[in-house]
Structures are given as structure tokens and as C-alpha cells.
C-alpha positions as CSV (number, residue, x, y, z in Angstrom):
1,X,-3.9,-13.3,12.3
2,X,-5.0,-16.6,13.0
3,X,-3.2,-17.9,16.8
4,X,-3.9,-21.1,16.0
5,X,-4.7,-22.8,12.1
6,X,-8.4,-23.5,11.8
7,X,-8.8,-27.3,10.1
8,X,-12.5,-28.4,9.6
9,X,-10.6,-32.5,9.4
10,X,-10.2,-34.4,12.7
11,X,-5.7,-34.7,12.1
12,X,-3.9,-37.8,12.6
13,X,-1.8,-37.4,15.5
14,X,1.5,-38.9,16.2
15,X,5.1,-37.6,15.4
16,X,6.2,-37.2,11.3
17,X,9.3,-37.7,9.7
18,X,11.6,-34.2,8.7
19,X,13.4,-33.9,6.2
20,X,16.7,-33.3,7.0
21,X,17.7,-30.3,4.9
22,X,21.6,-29.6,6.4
23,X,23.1,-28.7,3.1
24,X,24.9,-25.4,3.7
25,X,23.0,-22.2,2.1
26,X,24.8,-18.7,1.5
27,X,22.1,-16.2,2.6
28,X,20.7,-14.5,-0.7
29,X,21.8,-10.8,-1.1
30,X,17.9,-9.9,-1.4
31,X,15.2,-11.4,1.1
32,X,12.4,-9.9,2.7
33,X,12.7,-10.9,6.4
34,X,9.5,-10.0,8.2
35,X,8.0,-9.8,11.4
36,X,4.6,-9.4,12.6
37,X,4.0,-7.0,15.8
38,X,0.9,-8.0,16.8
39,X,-1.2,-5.1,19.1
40,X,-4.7,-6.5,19.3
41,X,-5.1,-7.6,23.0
42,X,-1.6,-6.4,23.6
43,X,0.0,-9.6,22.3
44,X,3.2,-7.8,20.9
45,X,2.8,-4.1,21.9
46,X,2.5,-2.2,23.6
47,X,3.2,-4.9,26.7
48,X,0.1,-3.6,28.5
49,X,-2.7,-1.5,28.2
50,X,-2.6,2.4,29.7
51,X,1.8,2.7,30.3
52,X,3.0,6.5,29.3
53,X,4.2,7.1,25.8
54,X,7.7,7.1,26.9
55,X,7.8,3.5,28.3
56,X,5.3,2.1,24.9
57,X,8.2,4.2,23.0
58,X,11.2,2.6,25.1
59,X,9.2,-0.8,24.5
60,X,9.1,-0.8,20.3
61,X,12.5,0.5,20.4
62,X,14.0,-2.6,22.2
63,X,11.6,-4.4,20.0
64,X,13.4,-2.9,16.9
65,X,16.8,-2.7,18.3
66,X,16.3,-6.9,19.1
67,X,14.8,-8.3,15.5
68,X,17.9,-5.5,14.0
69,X,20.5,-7.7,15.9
70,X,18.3,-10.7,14.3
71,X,18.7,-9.4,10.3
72,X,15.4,-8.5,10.3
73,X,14.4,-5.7,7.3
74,X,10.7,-5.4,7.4
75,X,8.0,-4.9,10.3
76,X,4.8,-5.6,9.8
77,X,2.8,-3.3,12.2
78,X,-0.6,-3.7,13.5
79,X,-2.4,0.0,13.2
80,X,-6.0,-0.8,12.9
81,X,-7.1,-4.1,14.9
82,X,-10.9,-3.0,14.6
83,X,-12.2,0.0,13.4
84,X,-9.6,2.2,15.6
85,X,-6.3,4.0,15.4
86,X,-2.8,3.2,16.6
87,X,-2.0,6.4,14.6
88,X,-3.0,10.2,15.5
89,X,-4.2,10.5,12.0
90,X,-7.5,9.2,12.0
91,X,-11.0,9.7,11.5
92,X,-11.3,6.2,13.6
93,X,-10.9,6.8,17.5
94,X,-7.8,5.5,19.2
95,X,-7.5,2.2,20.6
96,X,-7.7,0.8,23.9
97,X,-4.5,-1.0,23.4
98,X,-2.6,2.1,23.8
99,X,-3.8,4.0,26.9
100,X,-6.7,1.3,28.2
101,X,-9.5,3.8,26.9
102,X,-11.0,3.9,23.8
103,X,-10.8,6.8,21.9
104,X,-8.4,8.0,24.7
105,X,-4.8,9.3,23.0
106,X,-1.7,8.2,24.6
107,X,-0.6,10.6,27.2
108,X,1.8,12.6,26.5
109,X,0.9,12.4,23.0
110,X,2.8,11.0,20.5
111,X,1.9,9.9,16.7
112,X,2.7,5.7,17.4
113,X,2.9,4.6,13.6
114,X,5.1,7.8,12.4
115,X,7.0,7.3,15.9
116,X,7.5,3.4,14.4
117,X,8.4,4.5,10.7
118,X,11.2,6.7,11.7
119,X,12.6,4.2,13.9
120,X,12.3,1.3,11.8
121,X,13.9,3.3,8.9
122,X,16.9,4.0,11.1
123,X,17.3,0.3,11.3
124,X,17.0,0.3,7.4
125,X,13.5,-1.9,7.9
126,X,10.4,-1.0,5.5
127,X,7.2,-0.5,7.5
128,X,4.1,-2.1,6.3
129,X,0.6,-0.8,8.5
130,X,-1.4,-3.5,9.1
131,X,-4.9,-3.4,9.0
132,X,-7.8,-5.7,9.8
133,X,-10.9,-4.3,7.3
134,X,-14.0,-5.7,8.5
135,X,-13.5,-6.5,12.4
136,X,-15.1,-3.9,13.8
137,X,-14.9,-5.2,17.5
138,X,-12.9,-7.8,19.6
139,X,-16.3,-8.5,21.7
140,X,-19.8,-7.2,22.0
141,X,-19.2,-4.7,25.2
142,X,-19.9,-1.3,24.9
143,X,-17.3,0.0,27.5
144,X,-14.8,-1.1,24.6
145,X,-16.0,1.1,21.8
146,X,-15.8,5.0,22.5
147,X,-19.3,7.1,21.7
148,X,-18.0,7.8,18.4
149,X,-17.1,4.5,16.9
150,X,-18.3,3.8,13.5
151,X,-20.6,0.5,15.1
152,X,-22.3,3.4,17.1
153,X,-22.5,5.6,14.2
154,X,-23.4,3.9,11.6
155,X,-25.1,0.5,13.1
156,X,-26.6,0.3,9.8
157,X,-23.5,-1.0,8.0
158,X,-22.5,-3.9,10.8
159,X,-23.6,-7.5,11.9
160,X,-23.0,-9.1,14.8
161,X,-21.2,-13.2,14.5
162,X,-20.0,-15.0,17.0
163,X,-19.0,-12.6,20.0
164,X,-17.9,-10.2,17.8
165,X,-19.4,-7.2,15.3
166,X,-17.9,-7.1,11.8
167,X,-18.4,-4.6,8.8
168,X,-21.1,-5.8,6.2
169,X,-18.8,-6.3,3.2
170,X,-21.6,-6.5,0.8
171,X,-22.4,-2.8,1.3
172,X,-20.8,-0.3,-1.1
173,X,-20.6,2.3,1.5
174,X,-18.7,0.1,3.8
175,X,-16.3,-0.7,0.6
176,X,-15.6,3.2,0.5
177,X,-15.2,3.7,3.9
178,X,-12.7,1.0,4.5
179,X,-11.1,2.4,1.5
180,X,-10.6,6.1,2.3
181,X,-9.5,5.0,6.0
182,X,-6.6,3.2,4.2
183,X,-5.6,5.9,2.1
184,X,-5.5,8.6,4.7
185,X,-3.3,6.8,5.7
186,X,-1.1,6.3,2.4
187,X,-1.2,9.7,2.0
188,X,-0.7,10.9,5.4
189,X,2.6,9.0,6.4
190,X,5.4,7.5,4.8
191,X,4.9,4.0,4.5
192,X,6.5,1.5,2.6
193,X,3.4,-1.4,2.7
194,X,-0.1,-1.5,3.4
195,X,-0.6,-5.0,5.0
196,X,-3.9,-7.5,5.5
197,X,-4.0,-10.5,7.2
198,X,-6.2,-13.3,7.1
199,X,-9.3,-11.8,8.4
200,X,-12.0,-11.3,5.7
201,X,-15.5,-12.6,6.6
202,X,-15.4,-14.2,9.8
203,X,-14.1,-17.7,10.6
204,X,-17.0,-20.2,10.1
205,X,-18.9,-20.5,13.3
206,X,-22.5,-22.5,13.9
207,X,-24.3,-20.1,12.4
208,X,-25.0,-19.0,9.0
209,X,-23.8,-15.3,8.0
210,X,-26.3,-12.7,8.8
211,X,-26.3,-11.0,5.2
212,X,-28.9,-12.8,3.4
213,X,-31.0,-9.4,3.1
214,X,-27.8,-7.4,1.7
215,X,-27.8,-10.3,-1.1
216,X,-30.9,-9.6,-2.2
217,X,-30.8,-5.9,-2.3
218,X,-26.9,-6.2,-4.0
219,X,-26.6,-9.6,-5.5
220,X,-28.4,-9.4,-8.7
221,X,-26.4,-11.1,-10.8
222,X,-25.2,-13.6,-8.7
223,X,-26.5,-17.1,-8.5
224,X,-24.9,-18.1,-5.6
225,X,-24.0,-16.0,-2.2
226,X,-20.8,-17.4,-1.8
227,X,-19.9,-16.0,-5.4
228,X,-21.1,-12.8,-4.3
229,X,-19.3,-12.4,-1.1
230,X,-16.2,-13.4,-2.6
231,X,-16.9,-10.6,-5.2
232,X,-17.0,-8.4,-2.5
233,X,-13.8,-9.0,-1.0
234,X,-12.5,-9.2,-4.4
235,X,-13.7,-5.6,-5.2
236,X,-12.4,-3.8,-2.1
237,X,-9.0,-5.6,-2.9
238,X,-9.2,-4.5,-6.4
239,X,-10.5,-0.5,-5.8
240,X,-7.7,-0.4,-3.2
241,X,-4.7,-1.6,-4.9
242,X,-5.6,0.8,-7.4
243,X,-6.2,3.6,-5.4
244,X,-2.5,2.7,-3.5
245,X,-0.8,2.7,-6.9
246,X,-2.2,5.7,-8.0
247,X,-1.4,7.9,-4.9
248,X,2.4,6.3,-4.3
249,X,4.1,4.1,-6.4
250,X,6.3,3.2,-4.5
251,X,4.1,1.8,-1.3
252,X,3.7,-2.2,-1.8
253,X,0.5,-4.1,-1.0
254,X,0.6,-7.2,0.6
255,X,-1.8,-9.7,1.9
256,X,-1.5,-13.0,4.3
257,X,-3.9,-15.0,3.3
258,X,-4.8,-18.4,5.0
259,X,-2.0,-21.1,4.0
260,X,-4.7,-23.0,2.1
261,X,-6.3,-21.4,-1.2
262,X,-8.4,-24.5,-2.2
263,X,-7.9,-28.0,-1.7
264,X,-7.2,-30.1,-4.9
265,X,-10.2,-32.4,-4.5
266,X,-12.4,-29.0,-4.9
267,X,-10.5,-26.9,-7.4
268,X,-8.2,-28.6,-10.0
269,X,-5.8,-25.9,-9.3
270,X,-5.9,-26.5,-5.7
271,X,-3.6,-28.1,-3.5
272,X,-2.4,-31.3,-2.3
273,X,-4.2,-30.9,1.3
274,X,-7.7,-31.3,2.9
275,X,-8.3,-28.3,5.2
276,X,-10.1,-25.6,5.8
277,X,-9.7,-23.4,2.6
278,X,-9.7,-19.2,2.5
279,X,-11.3,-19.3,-0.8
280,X,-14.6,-21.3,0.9
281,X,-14.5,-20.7,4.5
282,X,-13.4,-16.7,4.3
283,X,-14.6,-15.6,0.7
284,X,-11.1,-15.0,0.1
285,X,-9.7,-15.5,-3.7
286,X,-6.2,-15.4,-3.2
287,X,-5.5,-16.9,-5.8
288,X,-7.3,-14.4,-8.2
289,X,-5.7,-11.4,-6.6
290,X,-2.1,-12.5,-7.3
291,X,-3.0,-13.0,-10.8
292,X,-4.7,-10.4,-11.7
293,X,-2.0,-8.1,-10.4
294,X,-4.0,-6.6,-7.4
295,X,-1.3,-7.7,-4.7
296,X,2.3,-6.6,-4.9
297,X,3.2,-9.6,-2.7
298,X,1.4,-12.3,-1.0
299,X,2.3,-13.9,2.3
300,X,0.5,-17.3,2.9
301,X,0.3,-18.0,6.8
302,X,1.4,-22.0,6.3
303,X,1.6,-22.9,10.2
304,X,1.9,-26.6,9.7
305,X,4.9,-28.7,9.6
306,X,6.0,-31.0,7.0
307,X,3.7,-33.6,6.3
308,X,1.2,-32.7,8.2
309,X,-1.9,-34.9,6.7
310,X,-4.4,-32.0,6.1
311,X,-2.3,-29.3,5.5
312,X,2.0,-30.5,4.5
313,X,3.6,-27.4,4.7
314,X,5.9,-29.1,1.9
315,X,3.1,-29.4,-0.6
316,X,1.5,-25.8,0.3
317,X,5.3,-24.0,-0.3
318,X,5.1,-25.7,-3.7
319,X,1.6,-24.8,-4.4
320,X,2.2,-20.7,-3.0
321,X,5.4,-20.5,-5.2
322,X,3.7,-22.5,-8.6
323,X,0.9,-19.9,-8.3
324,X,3.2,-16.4,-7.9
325,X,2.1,-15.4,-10.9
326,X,5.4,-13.2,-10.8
327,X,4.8,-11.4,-8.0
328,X,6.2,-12.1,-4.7
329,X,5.7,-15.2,-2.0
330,X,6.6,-14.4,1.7
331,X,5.9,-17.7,3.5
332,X,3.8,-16.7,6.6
333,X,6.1,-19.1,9.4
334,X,4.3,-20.1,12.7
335,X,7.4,-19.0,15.2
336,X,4.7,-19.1,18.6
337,X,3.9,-22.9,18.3
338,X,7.8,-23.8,18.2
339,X,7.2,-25.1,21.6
340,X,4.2,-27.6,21.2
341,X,4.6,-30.8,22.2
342,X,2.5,-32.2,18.9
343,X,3.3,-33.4,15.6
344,X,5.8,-31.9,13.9
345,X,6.4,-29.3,16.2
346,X,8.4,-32.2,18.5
347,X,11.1,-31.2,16.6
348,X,12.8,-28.0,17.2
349,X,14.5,-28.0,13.5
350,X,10.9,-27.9,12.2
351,X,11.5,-24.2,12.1
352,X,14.7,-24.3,10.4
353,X,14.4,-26.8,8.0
354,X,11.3,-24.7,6.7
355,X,13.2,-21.5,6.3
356,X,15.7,-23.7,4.1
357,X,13.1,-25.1,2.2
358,X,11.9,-22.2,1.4
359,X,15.0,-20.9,0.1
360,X,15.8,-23.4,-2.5
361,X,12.5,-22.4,-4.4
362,X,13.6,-19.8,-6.6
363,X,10.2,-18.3,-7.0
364,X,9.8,-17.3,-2.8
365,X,11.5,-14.5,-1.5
366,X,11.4,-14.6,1.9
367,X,9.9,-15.3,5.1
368,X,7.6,-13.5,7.7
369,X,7.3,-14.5,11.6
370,X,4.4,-14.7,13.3
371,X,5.2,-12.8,16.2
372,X,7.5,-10.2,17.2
373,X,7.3,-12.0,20.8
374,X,7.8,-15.5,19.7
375,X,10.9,-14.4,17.7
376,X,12.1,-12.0,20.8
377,X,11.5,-14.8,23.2
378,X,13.6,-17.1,20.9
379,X,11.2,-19.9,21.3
380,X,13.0,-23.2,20.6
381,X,16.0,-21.3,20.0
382,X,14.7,-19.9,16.8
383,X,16.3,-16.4,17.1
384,X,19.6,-17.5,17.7
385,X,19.2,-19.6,14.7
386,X,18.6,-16.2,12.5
387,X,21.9,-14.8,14.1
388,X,24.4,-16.8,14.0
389,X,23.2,-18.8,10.9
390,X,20.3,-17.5,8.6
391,X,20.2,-13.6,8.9
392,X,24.2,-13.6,9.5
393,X,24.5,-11.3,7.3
394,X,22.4,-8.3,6.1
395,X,19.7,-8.0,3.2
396,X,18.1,-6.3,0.6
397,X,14.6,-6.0,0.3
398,X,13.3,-8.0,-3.0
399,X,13.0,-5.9,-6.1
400,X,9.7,-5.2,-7.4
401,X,10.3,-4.2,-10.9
402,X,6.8,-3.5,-11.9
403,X,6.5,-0.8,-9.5
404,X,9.3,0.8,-11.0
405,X,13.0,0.5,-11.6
406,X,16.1,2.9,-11.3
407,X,19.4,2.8,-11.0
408,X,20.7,5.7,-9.0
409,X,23.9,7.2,-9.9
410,X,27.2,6.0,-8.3
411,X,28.6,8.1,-5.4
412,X,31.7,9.4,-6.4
413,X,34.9,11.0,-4.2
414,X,34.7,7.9,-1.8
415,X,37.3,8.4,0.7
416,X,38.9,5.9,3.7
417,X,40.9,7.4,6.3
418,X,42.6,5.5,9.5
419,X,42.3,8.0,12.7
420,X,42.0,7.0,16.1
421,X,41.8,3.3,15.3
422,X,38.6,3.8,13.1
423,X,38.1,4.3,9.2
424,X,36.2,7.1,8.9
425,X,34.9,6.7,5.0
426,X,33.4,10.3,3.1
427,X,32.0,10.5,-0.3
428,X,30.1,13.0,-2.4
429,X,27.5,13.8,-5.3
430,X,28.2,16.3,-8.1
431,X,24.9,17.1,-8.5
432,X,22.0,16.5,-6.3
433,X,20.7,13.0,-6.9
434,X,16.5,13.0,-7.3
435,X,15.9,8.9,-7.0
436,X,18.5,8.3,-3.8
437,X,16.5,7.3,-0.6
438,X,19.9,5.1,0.8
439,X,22.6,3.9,0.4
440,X,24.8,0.2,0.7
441,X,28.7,0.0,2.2
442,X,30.9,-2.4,0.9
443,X,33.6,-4.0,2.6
444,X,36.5,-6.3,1.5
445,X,39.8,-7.8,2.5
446,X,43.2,-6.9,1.0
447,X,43.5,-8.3,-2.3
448,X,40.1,-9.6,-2.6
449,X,38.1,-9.0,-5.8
450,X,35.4,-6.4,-5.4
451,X,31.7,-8.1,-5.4
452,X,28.5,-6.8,-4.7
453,X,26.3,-9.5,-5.0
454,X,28.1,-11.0,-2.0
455,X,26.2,-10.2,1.2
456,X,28.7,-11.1,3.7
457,X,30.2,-7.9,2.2
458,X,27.8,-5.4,3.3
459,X,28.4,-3.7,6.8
460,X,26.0,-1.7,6.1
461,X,22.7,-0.4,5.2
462,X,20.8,3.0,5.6
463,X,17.3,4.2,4.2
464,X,19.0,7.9,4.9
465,X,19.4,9.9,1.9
466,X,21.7,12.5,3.8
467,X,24.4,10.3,4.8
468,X,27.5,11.3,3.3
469,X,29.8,9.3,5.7
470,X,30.4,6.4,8.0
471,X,32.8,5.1,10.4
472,X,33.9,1.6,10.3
473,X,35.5,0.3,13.7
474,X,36.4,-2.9,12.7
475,X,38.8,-2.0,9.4
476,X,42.0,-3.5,9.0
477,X,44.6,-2.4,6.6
478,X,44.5,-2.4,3.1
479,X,40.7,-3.2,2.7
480,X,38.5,-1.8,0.0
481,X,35.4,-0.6,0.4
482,X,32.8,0.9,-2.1
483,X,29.4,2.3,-2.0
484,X,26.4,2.3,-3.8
485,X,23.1,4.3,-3.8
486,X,19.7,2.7,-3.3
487,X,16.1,4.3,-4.5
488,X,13.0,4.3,-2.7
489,X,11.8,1.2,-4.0
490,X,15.9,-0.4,-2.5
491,X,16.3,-0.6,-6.8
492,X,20.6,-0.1,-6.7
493,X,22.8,1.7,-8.3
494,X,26.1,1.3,-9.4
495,X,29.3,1.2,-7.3
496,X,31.5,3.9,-6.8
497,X,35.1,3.4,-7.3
498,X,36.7,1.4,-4.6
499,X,38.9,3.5,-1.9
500,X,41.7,1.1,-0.1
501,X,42.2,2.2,3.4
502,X,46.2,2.6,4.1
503,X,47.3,2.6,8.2
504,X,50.4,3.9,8.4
């Protein structure tokens, strides 16, 4: 996850012109509203290196409990910044981000990630692990790998660029071993995603990449490196998504790739910008993966403002969303530089005009925040701006009706009764339904017209398959309410028949 966008242009500076999108917007029913919890060097979590598990535990909970107040419905957690484990899990040693050791496992133990996937599913938020691939390490010091790290035991598959060591990618053992890392953990815990970020080969530095001697051992076939390395990254991607498929269905896989794919003056089907480009600088075919199915959703990080000369976050939402191929577009959103004092960012609608921009293309389905401490910190005001306007009102994750689609049988016996100034609501299943994993409660005012597809309707949302009641404290006579049932893939069912609530 890039802190800052890498542009290979000298920018114009000055301040650009807004557009100023006030028009009002009813939040959609479905919207994937993400967040990034960054752990590498501590950004998001835990706040510091070595604390006791009960104060890193205390820590994501007021994490979760603060984007659950802000609508949020999917976290985006960082398991695996460089060949190590925030997850008990692994044949990868633990990371230093947790206890300040590496290999060292917090003390008292606890499993972090299935610690996170229960409580963000509490909170009726998916979890998607996050996973760099080919970092290996932050910087070159050998107190910050443990004996056992895979640079240490198998030097053979690494090179060194920049201050940092990364996996070869050209290697088919490395391929594999990346590979069956991620699927211990798609096997092992109950995901719902299995997240990349922007990190493929390294960000261009001064030097050339140190793999010309794996080309000529692996590249036959290739005229040109660059094709080759990009065939790399393109196999991985490929092998993966299959093998994720195959074990679960129902876990999604999603990558954040950088906000440009190619520039138009390089690729006819490239964009209207002139910036660094994921498809050159990071061997990364974004593009390709989308269409060829490999990606379940992709989530470009466009951290520029409108207008921006080499990189218009205007032209790059059209560009994402033209080239969807019918999967979904998350628009990767830049919350941390809401404060610069630099073009665009001047003004503190930037933010918000973007998220409505993005909702009035049909083919985008949502946003994700770059990070969990910009949002928490409500830079610019920004999380306020979720509350009491955006995320008002509760969501649905997108449907993604190629991984499967259900419709789970209604609840039935739905009961509302007023005792102790609460409605205390019950309902039933004649026989035990297979495909529930949640379910959806409906509220609505005396006399109105029962409708689902309203979100300011919902009060609320569970991922728990068990619940069988709920008590609403805010009910006032004669409202209905309904219920419906959602599967593991948030497909929904159909209502149950209304129950009016009578105070007598």
C-alpha cells in the first residue's frame, strides 16, 4: 500500500477547480464500504510493537466498534506484511509488529486474525486477509528476521532492491510457496476475502532488477523481460484464484492495484493520464486479471484528486469502471492525505465529492479507505461525513452472482411484542435452513408500505445464523417489521410476513 502515489512526471502545482457534486444521493441498499488496517510498521495496529494481547485485543475492538458507528461492512486486514504471520497458523514466523520480536508469539497467546474474524462478524463486516506476496523484508537487518525465516532458509529464492529483500517471482518454487501460504490460510480460518495490494515487483528504483539470470534459465519463450515478469505475476494470480475457488466458493479475491493500468499514449486502451503505470513500472496486468475472470473484485488505489494533470481521479474512475468487465470496482480513496496543503487536497470536499462521484457510475460498488487511522482520526472531518451523511444508514455487501446465488427461505412465525418499553421480536424455521449464514431486520412506520430495497429501513444486520430474536428499543406503536435471511455469500431471501407491534 503505497503512502504516497509514485508519478515518474514533474506535476503542475497550484490549486484545481471541484466539481461541485451537492445533488442529494439516497445511500444504495448494497455497497461495499471498506477499510484498510494497515500493521506493517504499526501504522494501524496494533498501536505499538510488544503491548500484551489483551491491550492489542482492546485496541482492534475500538477499532471495529469506531468504523461500525461509521457504516463500515468490510475490513481489509493486514496478515502477512513480509514473509511473516499475524496469525498462529503459519508455517511463516510471527511478526515483530505484534510482540517487537520476530518469530516471538504474542504473550498470552491468542490467534490475531481468527480473534479479528469473529469480531468483525459480530459487527456484520466481511474480513478480507491481506497479504503482501513478494516483500520478504521491510529492510536488510538481520535482528528483524527470526533464524527461521524463509530469506534465511531458502536465500536461494530472494534478491535484494533497494533496502529491502523481495521473493524472485520468476521462480516456480517461489510461485508455489506463496501459493500454499495463502491457502493454509483459506482453509484454516473463515475468511470472507483474500486481499493484495499494490506491491508486486518493487517500485522502480535506480537500479535495474536483479533477475536477468532467472530470465534466462525461465524465459524461453519470451522476447522481452518485461513480458516475462508480467507473466509471472500473471501466473501466481491465475494458479491462485483457482486454487481459492476450488477450496471455498464463497471466499472473494480481490486486488488494489495502482490507480493507473496504462496511460493512453502507451496502450490504446489506456487512460486519459501520464503517470507512472502498474502494468510498466510493477509487472502488474490489471487489466488482464479482471478480464479473464481471475479477480472477484478489483480495488484501484486512485489517490489523486480531480483534475490532477497526470493522474485526474475523474478520468481514472471512468476508465476503472469502463474496464469492469463485470466484476466489481472498489475505488481505493486516499483518506491520510485529506490534510495536505497541495492541489486538490486544499479542499476538504475533495473527499466527498469523490465518494459521490463514484456513486453515480452504475458500474462501481463501493469504496475502500486507506487507513483505518485516517478514517478513525476523522481527518478533514471525513468520518463524520460517513455518519451523518453517506453511511447513515446500513449496507449490504454487493452480490457476486458468479460465485453463486441463493435465495434462503423466508423466516416464518415473526413475532413483535411491547414489554418494558422494548419490542422484543421472535421468529422461527420449520425446518433447519442449510444456506442461512444471517439475517436482515426490517423496520417501518405505521401505515407505511413494506420495502426492502429501502435502506433507511434496516436496523439491523447480523452474519449470526443462530439468532432467532432481537430487541428493538426504539419501536413505537403500530410499526411493522419483517425479516429476511441472508446466505454466506449476503445473497437474500425473501421476507417473512410482516408482524405490527400493538402497545397497549
Amino acid at each position: 500500500m503505497r503512502l504516497l502515489p509514485c508519478l515518474t512526471l514533474a506535476l503542475l502545482l497550484g490549486l484545481f477547480i471541484i466539481p461541485n457534486i451537492t445533488n442529494a444521493q439516497t445511500p444504495p441498499k448494497r455497497e461495499f464500504r471498506g477499510v484498510w488496517i494497515a500493521t506493517v510498521q504499526n501504522i494501524d495496529w496494533p498501536s505499538k510493537r510488544g503491548l500484551a494481547s489483551g491491550v492489542q485485543q482492546q485496541e482492534l475492538v475500538q477499532i471495529l466498534n469506531e468504523h461500525e458507528k461509521s457504516g463500515i461492512n468490510a475490513i481489509m486486514l493486514q496478515i502477512r506484511p513480509s514473509a511473516d504471520a499475524l496469525y498462529a497458523n503459519s508455517k511463516e514466523p510471527w511478526s515483530l509488529f505484534l510482540a517487537g520480536k520476530p518469530g516471538l508469539a504474542p504473550q498470552p497467546f491468542y490467534d490475531p486474525l481468527k480473534f479479528a474474524i469473529d469480531e468483525a462478524h459480530k459487527r456484520a463486516m466481511e474480513l478480507h486477509a491481506w497479504f503482501n506476496p513478494y516483500r520478504a523484508t521491510n529492510d536488510l537487518a538481520d535482528s528483524n528476521v527470526s533464524a527461521n525465516h524463509i530469506t534465511r532458509t531458502h536465500p536461494e529464492w530472494f534478491f535484494t532492491y533497494g533496502s529491502k529483500k523481495y521473493f524472485n517471482p520468476g521462480l516456480p518454487e517461489v510461485r508455489k510457496y506463496i501459493i500454499s501460504i495463502i491457502m493454509d490460510v483459506v482453509h484454516r480460518y473463515d475468511i470472507d476475502g483474500v486481499h493484495f495490494d499494490d506491491y508486486f515487483y518493487p517500485y522502480p528504483g535506480k537500479d535495474k532488477l536483479p533477475d536477468t539470470t532467472t530470465y534466462a534459465q525461465y524465459g524461453t519463450g519470451f522476447n522481452d523481460i518485461n513480458d516475462w515478469r508480467r507473466h509471472n505475476v500473471d501466473t501466481l494470480i491465475h494458479v491462485l484464484s483457482d486454487s481459492i475457488h476450488a477450496a471455498k466458493k464463497h471466499v472473494k479475491f480481490g486486488i488494489s492495484p495502482f490507480g493507473i493500468w496504462r496511460n493512453l499514449k502507451d496502450d490504446p486502451n489506456g487512460s486519459v493520464s501520464n503517470g507512472l503505470s502498474g502494468y510498466s513500472a510493477l509487472y502488474a496486468d490489471a487489466r488482464r486479471w479482471t478480464q479473464a475472470g481471475w479477480v472477484d473484485y478489483v480495488n484501484p488505489q486512485i489517490y489523486f484528486p480531480f483534475y490532477y494533470p497526470a493522474a485526474p481521479y475523474e478520468k481514472l474512475l471512468e476508465w476503472w469502471s469502463n474496464n469492469a468487465f463485470n466484476k466489481h470496482v472498489y475505488i481505493g480513496q486516499a483518506v491520510y492525505r485529506a490534510m495536505e496543503n497541495r492541489e486538490g487536497w486544499r479542499d476538504k470536499q475533495q473527499l466527498p465529492n469523490q465518494v459521490r462521484a463514484l456513486r453515480k457510475n452504475a458500474r462501481v460498488q463501493g469504496s475502500v479507505y486507506f487507513s483505518s487511522k485516517s478514517v478513525t482520526d476523522n481527518l478533514a472531518g471525513f468520518q463524520d461525513s460517513l455518519r451523518a451523511n453517506f453511511y447513515k444508514y446500513p449496507a449490504l455487501l454487493p452480490q457476486m452472482i458468479w460465485l453463486g446465488e441463493s435465495v434462503p427461505m423466508a423466516p416464518s412465525g415473526l413475532k413483535a411484542v411491547y414489554s418494558n418499553s422494548k419490542a422484543q421480536l421472535t421468529w422461527q424455521y420449520s425446518k433447519r435452513p442449510a444456506n442461512v449464514y444471517g439475517y436482515v431486520i426490517y423496520r417501518f412506520k405505521a401505515g407505511e408500505k413494506v420495502d426492502i430495497y429501502k435502506p433507511q429501513n434496516i436496523i439491523k444486520i447480523s452474519f449470526d445464523k443462530t439468532l432467532r430474536s432481537y430487541t428493538d428499543t426504539t419501536a413505537s406503536n403500530g410499526c411493522k417489521y419483517v425479516v429476511t435471511a441472508l446466505d454466506r455469500l449476503k445473497n437474500e431471501g425473501y421476507p417473512s410476513k410482516p408482524a405490527v407491534l400493538k402497545i397497549r
